[in-house]
C-alpha positions as CSV (number, residue, x, y, z in Angstrom):
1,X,30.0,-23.3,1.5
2,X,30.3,-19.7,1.5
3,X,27.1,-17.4,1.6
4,X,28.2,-15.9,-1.8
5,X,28.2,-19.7,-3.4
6,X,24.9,-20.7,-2.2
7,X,23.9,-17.4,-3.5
8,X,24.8,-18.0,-6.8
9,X,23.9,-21.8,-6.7
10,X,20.7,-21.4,-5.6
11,X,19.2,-18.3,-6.9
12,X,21.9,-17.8,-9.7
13,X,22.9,-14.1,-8.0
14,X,26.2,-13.2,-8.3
15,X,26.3,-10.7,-5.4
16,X,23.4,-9.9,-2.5
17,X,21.3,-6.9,-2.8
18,X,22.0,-4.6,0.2
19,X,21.6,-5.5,3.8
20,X,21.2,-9.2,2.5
21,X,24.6,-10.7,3.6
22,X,25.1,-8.6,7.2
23,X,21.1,-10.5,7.8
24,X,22.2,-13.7,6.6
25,X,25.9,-13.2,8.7
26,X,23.8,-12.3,11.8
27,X,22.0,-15.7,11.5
28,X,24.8,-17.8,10.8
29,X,26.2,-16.1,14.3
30,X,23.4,-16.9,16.0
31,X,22.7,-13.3,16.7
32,X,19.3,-11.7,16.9
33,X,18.8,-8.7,14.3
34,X,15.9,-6.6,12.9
35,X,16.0,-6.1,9.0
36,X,14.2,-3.3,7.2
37,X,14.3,-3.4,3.6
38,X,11.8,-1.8,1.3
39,X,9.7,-4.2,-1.0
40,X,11.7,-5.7,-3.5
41,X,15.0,-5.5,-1.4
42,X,15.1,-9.4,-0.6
43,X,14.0,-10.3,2.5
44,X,12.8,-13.4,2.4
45,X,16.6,-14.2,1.0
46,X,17.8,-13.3,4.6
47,X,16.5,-16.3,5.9
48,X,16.1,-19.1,3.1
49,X,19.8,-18.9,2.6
50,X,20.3,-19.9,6.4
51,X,18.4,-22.4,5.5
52,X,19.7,-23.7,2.7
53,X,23.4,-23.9,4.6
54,X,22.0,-27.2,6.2
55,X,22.5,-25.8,9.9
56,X,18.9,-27.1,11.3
57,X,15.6,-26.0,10.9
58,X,14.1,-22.3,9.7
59,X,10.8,-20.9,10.8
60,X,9.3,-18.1,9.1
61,X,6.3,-16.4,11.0
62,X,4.0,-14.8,8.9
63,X,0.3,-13.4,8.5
64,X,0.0,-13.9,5.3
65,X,-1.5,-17.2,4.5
66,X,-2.6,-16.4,0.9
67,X,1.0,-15.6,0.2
68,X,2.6,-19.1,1.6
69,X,1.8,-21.8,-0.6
70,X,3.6,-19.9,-3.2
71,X,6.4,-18.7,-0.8
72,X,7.2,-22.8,-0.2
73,X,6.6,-23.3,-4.1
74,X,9.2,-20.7,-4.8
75,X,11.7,-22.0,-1.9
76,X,11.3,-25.4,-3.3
77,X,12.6,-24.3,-7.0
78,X,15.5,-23.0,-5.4
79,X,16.1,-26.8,-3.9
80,X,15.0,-26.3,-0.4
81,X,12.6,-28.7,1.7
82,X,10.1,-26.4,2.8
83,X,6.8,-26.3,4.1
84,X,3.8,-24.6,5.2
85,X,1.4,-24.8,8.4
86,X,-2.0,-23.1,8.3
87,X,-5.8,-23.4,8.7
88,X,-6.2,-23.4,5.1
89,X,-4.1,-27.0,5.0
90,X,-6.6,-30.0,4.2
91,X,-5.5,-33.3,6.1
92,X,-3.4,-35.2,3.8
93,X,-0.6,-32.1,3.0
94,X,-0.8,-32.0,7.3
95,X,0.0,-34.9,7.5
96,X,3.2,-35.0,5.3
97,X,4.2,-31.9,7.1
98,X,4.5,-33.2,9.9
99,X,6.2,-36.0,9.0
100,X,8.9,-34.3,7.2
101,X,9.2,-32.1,10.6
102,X,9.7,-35.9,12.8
103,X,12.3,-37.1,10.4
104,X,13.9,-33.9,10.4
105,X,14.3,-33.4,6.2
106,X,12.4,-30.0,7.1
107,X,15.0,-27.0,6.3
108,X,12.4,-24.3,6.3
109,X,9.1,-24.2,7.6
110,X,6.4,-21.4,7.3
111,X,3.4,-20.9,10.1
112,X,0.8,-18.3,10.6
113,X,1.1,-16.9,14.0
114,X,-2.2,-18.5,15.7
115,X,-0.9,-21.9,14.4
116,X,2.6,-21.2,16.8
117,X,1.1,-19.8,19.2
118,X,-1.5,-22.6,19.6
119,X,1.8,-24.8,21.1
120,X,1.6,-27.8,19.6
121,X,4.3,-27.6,17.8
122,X,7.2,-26.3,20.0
123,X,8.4,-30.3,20.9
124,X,9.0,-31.2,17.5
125,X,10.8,-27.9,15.9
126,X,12.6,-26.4,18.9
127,X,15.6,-29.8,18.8
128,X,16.5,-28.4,15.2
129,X,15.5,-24.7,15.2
130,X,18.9,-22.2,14.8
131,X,16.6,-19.0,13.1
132,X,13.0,-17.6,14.1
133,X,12.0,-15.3,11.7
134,X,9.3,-12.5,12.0
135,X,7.8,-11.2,8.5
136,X,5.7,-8.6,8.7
137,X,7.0,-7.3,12.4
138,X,5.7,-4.1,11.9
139,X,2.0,-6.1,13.0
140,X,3.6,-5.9,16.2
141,X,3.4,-1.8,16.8
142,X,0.3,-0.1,18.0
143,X,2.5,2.8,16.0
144,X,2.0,0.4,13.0
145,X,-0.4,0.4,10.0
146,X,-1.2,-2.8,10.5
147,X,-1.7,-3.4,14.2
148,X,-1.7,-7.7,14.9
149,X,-3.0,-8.4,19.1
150,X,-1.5,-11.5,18.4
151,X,2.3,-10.6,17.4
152,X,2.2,-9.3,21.1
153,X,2.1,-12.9,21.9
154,X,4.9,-14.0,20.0
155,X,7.7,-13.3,22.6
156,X,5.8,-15.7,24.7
157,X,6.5,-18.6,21.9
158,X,10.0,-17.7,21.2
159,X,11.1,-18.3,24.8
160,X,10.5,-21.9,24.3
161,X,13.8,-21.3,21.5
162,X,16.4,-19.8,23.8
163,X,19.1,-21.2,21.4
164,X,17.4,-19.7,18.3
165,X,18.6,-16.7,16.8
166,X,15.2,-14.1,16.2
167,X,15.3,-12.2,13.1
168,X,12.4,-9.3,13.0
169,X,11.8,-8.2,9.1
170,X,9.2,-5.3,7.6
171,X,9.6,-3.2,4.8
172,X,7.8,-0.6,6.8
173,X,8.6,1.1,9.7
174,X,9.4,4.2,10.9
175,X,12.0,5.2,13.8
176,X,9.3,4.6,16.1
177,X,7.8,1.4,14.9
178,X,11.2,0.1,14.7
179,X,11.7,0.8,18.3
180,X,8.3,-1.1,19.1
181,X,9.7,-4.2,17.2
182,X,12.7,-4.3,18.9
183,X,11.1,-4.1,22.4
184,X,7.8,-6.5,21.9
185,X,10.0,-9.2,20.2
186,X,12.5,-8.9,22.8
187,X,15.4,-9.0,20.6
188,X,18.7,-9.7,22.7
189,X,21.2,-7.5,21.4
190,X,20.2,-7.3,17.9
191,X,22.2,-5.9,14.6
192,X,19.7,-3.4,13.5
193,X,20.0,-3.3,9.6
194,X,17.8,-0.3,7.5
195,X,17.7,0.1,4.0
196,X,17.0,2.6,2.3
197,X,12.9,2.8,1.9
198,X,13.6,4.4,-1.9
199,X,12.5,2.5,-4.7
200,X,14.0,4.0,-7.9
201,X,12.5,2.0,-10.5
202,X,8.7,3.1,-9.3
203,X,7.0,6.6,-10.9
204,X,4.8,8.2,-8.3
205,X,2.4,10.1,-8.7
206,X,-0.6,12.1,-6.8
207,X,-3.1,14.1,-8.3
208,X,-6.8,15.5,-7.3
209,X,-9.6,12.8,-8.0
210,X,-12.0,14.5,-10.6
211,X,-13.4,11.7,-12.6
212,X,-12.2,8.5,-10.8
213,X,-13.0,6.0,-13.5
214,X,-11.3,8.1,-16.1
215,X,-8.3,8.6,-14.5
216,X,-8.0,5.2,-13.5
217,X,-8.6,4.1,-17.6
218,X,-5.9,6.5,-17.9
219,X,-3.2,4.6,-16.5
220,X,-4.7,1.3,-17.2
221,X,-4.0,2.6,-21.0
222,X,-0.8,3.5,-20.6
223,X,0.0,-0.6,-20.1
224,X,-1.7,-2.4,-22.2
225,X,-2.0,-6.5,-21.0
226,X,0.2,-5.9,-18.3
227,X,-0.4,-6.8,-14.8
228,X,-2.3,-3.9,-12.5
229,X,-3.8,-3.7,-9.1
230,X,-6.4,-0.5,-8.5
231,X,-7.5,-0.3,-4.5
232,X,-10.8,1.5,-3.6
233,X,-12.0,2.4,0.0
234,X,-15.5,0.5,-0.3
235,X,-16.8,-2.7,-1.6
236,X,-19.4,-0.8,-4.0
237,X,-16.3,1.4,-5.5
238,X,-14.5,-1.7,-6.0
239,X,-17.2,-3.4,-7.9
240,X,-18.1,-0.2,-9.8
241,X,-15.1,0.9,-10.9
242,X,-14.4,-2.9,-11.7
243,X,-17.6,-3.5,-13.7
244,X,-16.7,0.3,-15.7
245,X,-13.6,-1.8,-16.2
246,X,-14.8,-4.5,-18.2
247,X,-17.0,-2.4,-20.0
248,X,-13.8,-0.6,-21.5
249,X,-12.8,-4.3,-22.4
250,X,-10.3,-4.5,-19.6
251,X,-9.4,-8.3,-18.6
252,X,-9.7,-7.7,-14.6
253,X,-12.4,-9.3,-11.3
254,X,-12.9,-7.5,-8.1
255,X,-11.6,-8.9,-4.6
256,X,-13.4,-7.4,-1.4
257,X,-14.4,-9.5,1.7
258,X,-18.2,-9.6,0.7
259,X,-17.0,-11.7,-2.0
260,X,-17.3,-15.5,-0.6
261,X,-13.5,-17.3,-0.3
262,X,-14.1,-18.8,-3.9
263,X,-14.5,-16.1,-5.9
264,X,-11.4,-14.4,-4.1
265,X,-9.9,-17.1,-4.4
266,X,-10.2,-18.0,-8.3
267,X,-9.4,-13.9,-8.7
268,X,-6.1,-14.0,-6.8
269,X,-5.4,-17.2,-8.7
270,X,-6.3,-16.2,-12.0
271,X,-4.2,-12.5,-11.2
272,X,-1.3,-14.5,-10.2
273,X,-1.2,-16.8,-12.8
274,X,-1.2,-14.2,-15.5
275,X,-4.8,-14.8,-17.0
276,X,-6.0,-11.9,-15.6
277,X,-4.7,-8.5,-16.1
278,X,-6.1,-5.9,-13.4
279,X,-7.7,-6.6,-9.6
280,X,-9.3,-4.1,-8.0
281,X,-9.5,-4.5,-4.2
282,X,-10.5,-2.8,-1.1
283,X,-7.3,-0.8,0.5
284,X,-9.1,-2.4,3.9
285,X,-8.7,-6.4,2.7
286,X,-4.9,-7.5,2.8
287,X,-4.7,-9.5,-0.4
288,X,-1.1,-11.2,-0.3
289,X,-0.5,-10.6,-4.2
290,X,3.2,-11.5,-4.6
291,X,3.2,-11.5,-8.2
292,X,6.5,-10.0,-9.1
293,X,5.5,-8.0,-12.7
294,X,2.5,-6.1,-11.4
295,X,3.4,-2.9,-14.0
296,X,1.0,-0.7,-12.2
297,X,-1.0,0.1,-9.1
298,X,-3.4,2.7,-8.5
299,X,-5.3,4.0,-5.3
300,X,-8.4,5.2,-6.7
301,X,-8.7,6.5,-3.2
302,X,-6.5,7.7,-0.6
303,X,-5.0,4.5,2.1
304,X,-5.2,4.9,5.8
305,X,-1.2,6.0,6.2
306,X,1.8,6.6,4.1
307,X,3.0,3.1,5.3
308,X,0.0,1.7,3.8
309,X,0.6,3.8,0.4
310,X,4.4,2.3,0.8
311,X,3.5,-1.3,0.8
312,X,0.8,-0.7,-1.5
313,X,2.1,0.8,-4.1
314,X,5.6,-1.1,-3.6
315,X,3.6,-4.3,-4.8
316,X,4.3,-2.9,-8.5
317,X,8.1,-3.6,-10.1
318,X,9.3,-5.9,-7.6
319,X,11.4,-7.7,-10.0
320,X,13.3,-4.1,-10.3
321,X,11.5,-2.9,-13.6
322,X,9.6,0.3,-13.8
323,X,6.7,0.2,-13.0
324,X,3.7,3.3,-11.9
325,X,2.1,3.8,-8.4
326,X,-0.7,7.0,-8.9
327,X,-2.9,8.0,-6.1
328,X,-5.7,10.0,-6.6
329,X,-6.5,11.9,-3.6
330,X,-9.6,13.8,-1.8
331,X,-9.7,14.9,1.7
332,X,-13.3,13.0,1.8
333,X,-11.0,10.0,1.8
334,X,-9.7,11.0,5.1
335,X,-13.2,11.5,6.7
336,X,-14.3,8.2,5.8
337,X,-11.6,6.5,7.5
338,X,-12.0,8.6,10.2
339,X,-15.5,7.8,11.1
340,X,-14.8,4.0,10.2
341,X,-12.4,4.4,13.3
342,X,-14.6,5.8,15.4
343,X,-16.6,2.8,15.0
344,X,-14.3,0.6,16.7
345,X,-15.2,0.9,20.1
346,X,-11.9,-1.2,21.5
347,X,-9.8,1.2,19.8
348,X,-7.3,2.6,22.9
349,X,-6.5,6.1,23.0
350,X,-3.1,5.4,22.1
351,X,-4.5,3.4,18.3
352,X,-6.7,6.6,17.8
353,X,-3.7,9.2,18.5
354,X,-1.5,7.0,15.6
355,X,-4.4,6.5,13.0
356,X,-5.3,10.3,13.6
357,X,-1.1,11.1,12.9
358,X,-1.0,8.6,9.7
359,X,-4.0,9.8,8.0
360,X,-2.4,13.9,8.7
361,X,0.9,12.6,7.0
362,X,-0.2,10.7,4.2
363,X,-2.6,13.6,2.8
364,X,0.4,16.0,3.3
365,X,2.2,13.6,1.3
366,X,-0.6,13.0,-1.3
367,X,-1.2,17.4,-2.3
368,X,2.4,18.7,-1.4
369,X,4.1,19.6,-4.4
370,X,7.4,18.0,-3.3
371,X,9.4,15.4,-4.6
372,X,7.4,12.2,-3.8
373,X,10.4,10.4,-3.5
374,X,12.0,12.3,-1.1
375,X,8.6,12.9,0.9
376,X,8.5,8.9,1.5
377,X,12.0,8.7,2.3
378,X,12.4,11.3,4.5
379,X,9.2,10.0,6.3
380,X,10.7,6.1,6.8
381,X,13.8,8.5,8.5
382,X,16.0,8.7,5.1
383,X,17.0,11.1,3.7
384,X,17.0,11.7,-0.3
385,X,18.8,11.0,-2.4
386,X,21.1,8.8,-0.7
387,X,24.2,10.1,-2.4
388,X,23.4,13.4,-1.9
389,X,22.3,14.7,-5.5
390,X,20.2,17.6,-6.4
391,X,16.6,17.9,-4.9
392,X,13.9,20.2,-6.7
393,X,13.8,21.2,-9.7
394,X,15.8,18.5,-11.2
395,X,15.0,15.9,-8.1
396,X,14.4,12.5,-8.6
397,X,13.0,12.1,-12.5
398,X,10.6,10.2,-11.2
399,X,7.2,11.3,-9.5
400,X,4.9,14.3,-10.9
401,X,6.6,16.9,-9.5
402,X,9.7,16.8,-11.3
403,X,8.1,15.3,-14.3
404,X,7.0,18.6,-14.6
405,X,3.2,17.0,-14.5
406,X,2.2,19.1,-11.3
407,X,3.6,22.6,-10.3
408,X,4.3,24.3,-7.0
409,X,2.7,27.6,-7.2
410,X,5.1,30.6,-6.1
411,X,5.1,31.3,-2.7
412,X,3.4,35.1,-2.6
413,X,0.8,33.4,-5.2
414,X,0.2,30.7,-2.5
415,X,-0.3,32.6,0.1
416,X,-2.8,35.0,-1.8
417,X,-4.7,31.7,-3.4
418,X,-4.6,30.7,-0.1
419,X,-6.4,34.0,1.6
420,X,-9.2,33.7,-1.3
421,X,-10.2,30.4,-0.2
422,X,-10.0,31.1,3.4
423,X,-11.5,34.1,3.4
424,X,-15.0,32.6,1.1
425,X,-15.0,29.6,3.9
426,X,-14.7,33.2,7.1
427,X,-17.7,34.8,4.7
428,X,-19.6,31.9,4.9
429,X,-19.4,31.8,8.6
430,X,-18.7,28.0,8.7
431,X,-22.3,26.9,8.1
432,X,-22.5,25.4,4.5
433,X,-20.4,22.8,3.0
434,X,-17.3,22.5,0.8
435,X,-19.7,22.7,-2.4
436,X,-21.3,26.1,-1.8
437,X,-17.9,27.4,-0.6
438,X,-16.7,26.2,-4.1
439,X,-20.0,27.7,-6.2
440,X,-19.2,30.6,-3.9
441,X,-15.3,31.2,-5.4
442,X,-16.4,30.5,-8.8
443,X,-19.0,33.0,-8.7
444,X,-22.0,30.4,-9.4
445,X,-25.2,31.9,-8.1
446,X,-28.1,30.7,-6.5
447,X,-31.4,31.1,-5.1
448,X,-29.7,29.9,-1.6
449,X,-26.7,32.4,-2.4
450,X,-28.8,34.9,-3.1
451,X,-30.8,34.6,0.2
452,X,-27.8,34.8,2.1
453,X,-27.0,37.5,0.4
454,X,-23.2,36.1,-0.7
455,X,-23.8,37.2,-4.3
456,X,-23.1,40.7,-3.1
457,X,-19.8,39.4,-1.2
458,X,-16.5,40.7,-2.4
459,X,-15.3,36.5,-2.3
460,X,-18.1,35.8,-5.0
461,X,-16.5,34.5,-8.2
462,X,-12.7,35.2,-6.6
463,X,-11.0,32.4,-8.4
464,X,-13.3,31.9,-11.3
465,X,-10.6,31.8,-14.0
466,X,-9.0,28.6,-11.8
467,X,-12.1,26.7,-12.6
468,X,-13.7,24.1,-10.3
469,X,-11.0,21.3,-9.7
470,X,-8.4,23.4,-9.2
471,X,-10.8,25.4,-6.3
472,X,-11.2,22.0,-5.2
473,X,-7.9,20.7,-4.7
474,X,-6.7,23.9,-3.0
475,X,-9.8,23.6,-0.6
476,X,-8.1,19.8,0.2
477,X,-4.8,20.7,0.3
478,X,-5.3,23.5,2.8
479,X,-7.9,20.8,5.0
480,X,-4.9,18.9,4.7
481,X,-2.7,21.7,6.2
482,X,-5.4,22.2,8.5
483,X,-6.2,25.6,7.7
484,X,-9.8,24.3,7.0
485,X,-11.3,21.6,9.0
486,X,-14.7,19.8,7.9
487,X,-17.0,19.3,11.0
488,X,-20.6,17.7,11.5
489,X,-23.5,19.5,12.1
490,X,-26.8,17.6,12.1
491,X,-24.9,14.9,10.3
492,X,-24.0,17.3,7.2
493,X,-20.4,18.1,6.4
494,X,-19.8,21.9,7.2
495,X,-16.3,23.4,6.4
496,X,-14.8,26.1,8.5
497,X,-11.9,28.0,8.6
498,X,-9.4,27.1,11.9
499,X,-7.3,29.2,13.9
500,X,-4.1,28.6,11.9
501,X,-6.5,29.9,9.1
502,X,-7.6,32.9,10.6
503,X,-3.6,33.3,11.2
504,X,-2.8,32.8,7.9
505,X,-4.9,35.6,6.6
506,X,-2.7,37.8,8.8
507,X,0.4,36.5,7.0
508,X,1.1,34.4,10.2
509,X,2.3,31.0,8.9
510,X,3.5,29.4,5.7
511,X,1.3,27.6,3.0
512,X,2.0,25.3,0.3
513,X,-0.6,24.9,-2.9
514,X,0.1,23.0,-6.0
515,X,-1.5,22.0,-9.3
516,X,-1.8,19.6,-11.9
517,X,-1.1,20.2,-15.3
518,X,-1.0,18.7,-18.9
519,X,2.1,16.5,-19.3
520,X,3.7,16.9,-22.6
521,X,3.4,14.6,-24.9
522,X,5.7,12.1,-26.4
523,X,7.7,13.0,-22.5
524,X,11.0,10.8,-22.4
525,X,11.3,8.0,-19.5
526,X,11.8,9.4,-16.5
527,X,16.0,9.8,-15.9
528,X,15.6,7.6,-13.0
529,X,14.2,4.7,-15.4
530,X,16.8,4.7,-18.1
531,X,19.4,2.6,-16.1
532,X,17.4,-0.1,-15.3
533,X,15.7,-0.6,-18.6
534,X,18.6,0.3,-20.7
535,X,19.5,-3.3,-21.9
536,X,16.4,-4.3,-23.2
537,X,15.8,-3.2,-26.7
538,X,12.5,-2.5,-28.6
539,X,13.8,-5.4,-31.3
540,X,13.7,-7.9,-27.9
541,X,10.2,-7.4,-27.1
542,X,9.0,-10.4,-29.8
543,X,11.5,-12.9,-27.7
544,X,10.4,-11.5,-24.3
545,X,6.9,-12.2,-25.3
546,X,7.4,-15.5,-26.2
547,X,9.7,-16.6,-23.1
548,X,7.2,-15.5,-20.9
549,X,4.3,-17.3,-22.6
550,X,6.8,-20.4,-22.1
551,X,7.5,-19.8,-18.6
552,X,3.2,-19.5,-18.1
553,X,3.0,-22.8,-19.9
554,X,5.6,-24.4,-17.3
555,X,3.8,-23.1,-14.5
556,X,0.9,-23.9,-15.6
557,X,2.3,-27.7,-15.8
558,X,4.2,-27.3,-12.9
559,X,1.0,-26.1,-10.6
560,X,3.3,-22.8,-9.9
561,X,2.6,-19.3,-10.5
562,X,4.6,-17.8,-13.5
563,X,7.2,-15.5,-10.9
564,X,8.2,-18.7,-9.2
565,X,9.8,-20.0,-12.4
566,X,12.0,-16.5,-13.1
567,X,10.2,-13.0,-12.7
568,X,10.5,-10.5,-16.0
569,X,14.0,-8.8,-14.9
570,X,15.5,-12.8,-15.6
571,X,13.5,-12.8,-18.9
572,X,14.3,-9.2,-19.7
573,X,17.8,-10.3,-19.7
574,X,17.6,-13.5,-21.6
575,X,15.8,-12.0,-24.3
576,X,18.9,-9.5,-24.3
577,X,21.6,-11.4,-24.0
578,X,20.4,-14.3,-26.1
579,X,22.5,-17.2,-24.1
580,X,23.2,-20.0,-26.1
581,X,24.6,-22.6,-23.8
582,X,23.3,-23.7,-20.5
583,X,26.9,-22.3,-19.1
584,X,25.8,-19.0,-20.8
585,X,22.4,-19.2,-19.2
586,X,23.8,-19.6,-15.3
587,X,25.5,-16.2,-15.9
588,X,21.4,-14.9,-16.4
589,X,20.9,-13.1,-12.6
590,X,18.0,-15.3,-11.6
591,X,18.7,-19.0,-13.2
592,X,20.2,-21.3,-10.4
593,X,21.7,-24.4,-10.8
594,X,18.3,-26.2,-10.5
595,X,16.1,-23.8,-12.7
596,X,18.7,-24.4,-15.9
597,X,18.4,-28.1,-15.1
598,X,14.4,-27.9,-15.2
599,X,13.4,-24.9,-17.1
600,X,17.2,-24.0,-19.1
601,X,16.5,-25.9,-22.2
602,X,12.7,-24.6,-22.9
603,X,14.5,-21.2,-22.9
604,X,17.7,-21.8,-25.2
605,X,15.2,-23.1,-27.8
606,X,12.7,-20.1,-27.5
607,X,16.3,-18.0,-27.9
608,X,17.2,-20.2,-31.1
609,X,13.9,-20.0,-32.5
610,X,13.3,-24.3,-32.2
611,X,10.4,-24.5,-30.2
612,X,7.1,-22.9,-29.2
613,X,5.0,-23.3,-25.7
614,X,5.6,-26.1,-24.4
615,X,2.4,-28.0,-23.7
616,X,0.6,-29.6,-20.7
617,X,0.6,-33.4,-20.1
């Protein structure tokens, strides 16, 4: 059978996403390749088709043990005998796994890395292995966000597969981590295939943090009952801006690693399963949400690196709807995960020289008034747009800055805002912190000011029409630039004007400042948006509503979570299209052969108005 008809028997796709069918080719060659395809492109397709072809056995290494249970759940619906091996597995479920492994009925087979590496299990997979694949490869770069000692050791367990093709896959990695991969997995020859890292169907959007609980209410607003994930740096911001949460009446639980394994546990489950709304989590705690309609994520604070940001924020809309990603940023962010660095007295020189370059590029990404889309693309290597459109003004339709909801400011007025702020942080002879610098601008006086005698400096009140969070942001944004630098003395913050500063104020060096402002109201969806939500009609939104209260009700009875039945895009278009036939309802993108034959008739009814949720036994 051709990839193309397992495609569309299986997973009831008509054609693969990008990338997809050169992977699943390279496999079926017996060729080693590295795949990187951004969240949402379809990677775990690129080696359950393989296995689903009926040549031998499938392994899937991956860290991500809270994700694999529903991984094998969702592998299963499409008809494939998979299973899972990890220290979370009680005796009995062993057991059966390693039965099904003896007798050979194993097609796909998921393990954590420690449980490979352990070497038990290299007699009974390595007869029937043909693919060894490597999820989440970027844990194997030091140049990675996400830095795994024990991926280095995976090269060591492959050996014992000569005959097994190794497929490395990530959604994030730049040039260099991609280099890393290739050279620590010791791929032999490999197709290198790289998507491109844009998602279209996300808004993003970066703006000063003034009021962090507001502005998170604010997007949490904007999507009523829909799913959300808000990350916060520490455990107490978690459960502060999560208890402010339910106090606004929002349905959402906290997840942090103070929490003990239940209470995460019944939070993920509950998020998953659609009973809970939002989860806010520490950006520090991997989570291994893989729910596919999460509408919504926002970074309260800033992450650790733009590939942290990427995978973040690229857990929202991966069933291809729109969906919003805001990160609200202060360069205090950037301290704290600095000094948590320094705290980790194994960290090589080599670790501290990356974290230092990722936390540099993802405040420039998070206060440059640039096309977000393009700034993420262009960092993964990219450039954007893909086709080569317009950049700028018009851009991509779909981050702040060419919403129109934060503004460049001219270049000769940056440059002068830019002197004012520099010069109040030169008059202040680096000795105070970035709140007297700030009182200083706005012209806010003092009994200390007044010591100092500052009152009488020609800085004093500079920029008082800008008002206080705009003097703020431009003080981060130039730290970011690092034409200000905040430095310890006697454990207080002190900020100081650098030598590229001092340069700057002699018109030696360029600057770029930008600034929030008041979206217009009643704003149409961004241009980027339209295509992908242009079939789905407000009239449709009754029928969607009730197909997805079906589909929790069958997951509910199946023991599944809702997105392993069909994720929203599948609904989106049944509620569209209105199929009246089971034929009509295999020509849905997402309903297989075996999900019509469990779930089809539930959802013809729901179309023809015969039946309500279906009901637990």
């Amino acid at each position: 059978m051709k990839p193309e008809e397992i495609l569309k028997k299986r997973w009831g796709y008509d054609s693969f996403k990008p990338l997809q069918k050169e992977a699943i080719e390279a496999a079926f060659e017996g060729r080693d390749c590295l795949v990187v395809l951004p969240t949402g492109g379809g990677k775990s397709l690129c080696y359950q088709l393989p296995a689903a072809a009926g040549k031998g056995l499938v392994l899937v290494v991956s860290p991500l043990i809270a994700l694999m249970d529903d991984q094998v759940a969702a592998a299963r619906e499409a008809g494939l005998a998979a299973d899972a091996l990890h220290s979370n597995l009680k005796a009995g479920p062993k057991r059966e796994v390693y039965a099904n492994l003896n007798n050979g009925t194993t097609e796909l087979l998921y393990v954590s890395p420690e449980r490979l590496l352990s070497g038990d299990l290299y007699e009974a997979i390595a007869p029937r292995l043909v693919l060894a694949a490597v999820d989440e490869a970027h844990c194997v770069s030091h140049w990675g966000h996400e830095f795994r000692p024990e991926y280095r050791k995976l090269t060591e367990a492959l050996d014992h597969f000569p005959k097994a093709a190794r497929m490395a896959l990530t959604a994030t990695a730049t040039p260099a981590v991609r280099e890393d991969i290739l050279k620590q997995l010791a791929l032999r020859s490999p197709q290198v295939l790289i998507g491109h890292p844009d998602r279209p169907n996300l808004v993003y959007r970066a703006f000063p943090r003034r009021d962090q609980v507001k502005q998170v209410l604010e997007t949490v607003h904007r999507h009523p009952g829909e799913g959300g994930i808000v990350y916060a740096q520490t455990r107490k911001d978690v459960e502060r801006i999560a208890a402010q949460l339910k106090k606004e009446g929002v349905s959402c639980a906290p997840y942090h690693a103070g929490l003990n394994a239940a209470e995460r546990q019944q939070a993920q489950h509950d998020f998953v399963n659609e009973r809970l709304d939002v989860i806010v989590a520490t950006i520090a705690f991997g989570m291994g949400i893989d729910r596919s309609n999460v509408r919504y994520v926002v970074h309260a604070n800033t992450p650790r690196s733009v590939e942290h940001y990427q995978q973040e924020s690229g857990r929202a809309g991966r069933d291809g709807l729109p969906a919003d990603c805001t990160l609200l940023f202060a360069a205090s962010d950037l301290a704290a995960h600095r000094w948590l660095a320094k705290k980790d007295i194994h960290l090589s020189a080599e670790r501290t020289r990356a974290l230092e370059k990722q936390l540099k590029d993802i405040g420039r990404y998070a206060v440059a008034p640039v096309c977000r889309h393009g700034l993420l693309s262009e960092h993964f290597g990219e450039p954007y747009p893909a086709d080569g459109g317009p950049r700028g003004e018009a851009g991509c339709g779909a981050c702040d800055v060419c919403l129109g909801e934060t503004k460049g400011l001219p270049e000769a007025e940056a440059r002068l805002t830019a002197k004012k702020v520099l010069s109040a942080a030169w008059r202040a002879e680096g000795r105070y912190g970035t709140g007297y610098v700030v009182n200083l601008l706005l012209g806010r006086p003092s009994d200390r000011m007044a010591a100092n005698g500052h009152d009488a400096l020609q800085v004093f009140g500079l920029l008082k029409e800008a008002g206080e969070p705009a003097v703020r942001s431009w003080i981060d944004q130039l730290i970011v630039q690092d034409y200000l630098e905040v430095t310890e003395d006697d454990e207080y913050p002190l900020l100081r004007i650098t030598a590229a500063g001092r340069a700057l104020c002699q018109d030696k060096g360029e600057v770029r400042l930008g600034l929030p402002v008041q979206p217009a109201k009643g704003k149409k969806k961004p241009a980027a948006l339209k295509k992908v939500a242009a079939t789905f009609l407000q009239s449709d939104e009754e029928l969607f509503d009730r197909l997805r209260a079906i589909r929790r009700a069958l997951a509910d009875k199946a023991g599944v979570a809702p997105y392993v039945i069909c994720n929203d895009a599948t609904l989106v278009d049944i509620a569209a299209s209105k199929p009246a036939t089971p034929e009509a309802l295999l020509d849905i993108k997402g309903m297989g052969e075996k999900r019509v034959q469990k779930y089809g008739q539930f959802f013809l009814d729901a179309v023809a108005g015969k039946r309500e949720i279906p009901l637990a036994d």
